[in-house]
N, C-alpha and C positions, 0 to 999 in steps of 0.2 A: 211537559212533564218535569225537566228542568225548574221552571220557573217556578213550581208546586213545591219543588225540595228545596232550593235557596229561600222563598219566604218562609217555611217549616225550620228551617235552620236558624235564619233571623230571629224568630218569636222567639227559638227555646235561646240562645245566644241571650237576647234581650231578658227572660227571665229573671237568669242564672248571673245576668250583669247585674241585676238590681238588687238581688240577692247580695251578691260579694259585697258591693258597695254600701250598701244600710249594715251589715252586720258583720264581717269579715276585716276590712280595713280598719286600723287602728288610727290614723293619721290624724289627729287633733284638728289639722288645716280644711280636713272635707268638712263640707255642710251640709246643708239638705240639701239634695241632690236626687233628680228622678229622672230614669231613663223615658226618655217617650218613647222611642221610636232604633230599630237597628236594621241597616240599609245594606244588603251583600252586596258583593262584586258576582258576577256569574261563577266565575270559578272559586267560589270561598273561600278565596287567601285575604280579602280585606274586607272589615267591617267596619261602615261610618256608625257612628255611636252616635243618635243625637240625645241629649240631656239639658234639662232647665234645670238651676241652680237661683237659688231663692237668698238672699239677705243683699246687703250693700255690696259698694262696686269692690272695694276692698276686698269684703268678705268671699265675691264674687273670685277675683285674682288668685286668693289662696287656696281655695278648691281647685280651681284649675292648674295648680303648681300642684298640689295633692294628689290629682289626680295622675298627671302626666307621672310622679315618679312613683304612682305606683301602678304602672301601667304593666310593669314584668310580671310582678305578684297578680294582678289581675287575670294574666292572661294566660299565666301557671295553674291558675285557680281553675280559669275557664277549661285549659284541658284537662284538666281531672275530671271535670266532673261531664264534660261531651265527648264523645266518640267522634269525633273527626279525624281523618290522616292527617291533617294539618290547621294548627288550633291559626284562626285568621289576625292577620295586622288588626290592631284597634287603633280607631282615629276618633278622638272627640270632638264631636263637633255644637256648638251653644244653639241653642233649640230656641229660639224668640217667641215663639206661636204664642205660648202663654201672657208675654207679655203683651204682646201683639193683643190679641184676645181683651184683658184688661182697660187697655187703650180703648182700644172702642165702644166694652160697656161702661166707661167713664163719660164719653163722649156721647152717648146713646142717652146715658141718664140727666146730660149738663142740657141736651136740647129738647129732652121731655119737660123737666123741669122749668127751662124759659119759657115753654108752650104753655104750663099750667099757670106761669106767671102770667102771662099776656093775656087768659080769659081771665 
């Protein structure tokens, strides 16, 4: 029953993140930025945040500088709008998958492609 209310909290958590971050933050330095994914601790005092950030590495640096200093207002924001007794630690953490993902339908289409070459 536990484990039913920690991932029920995660989702709404994760929502309500991607919400503040698209439309709330003002910070010139974020970018596109998309939560995939928000991982509790049992006892929801810590939530790992994971999120993919899209443009150059640069571009990549300054979001994540973005992000971190607006981590208070973040998670000001997140108690307003959750009921929690205790709004949880946010930890960001770089989500690869996507790129991950890319990678291999690059690599998927480079050795279809040779194959079509070869007949």
């Amino acid at each position: 029953m536990v484990r039913i209310r920690v991932s029920r909290v995660g989702e709404q958590i994760k929502k309500v993140l991607s919400r503040i971050i698209q439309q709330e933050i003002k910070d010139p330095r974020i970018g596109f930025v998309t939560v995939t994914g928000v991982e509790m601790s049992g006892d929801l005092q810590i939530a790992k945040v994971y999120v993919s950030i899209l443009g150059s590495s640069e571009q990549k640096q300054q979001t994540w500088q973005g992000l971190e200093k607006a981590k208070g207002f973040i998670r000001s924001e997140l108690g307003h709008r959750i009921q929690l007794r205790h709004v949880p630690e946010l930890i960001f953490v770089a989500d690869q998958s996507l790129e991950y993902s890319e990678n291999i339908n690059r690599l998927l289409h480079d050795v279809h492609k040779q194959e079509k070459e070869e007949q």
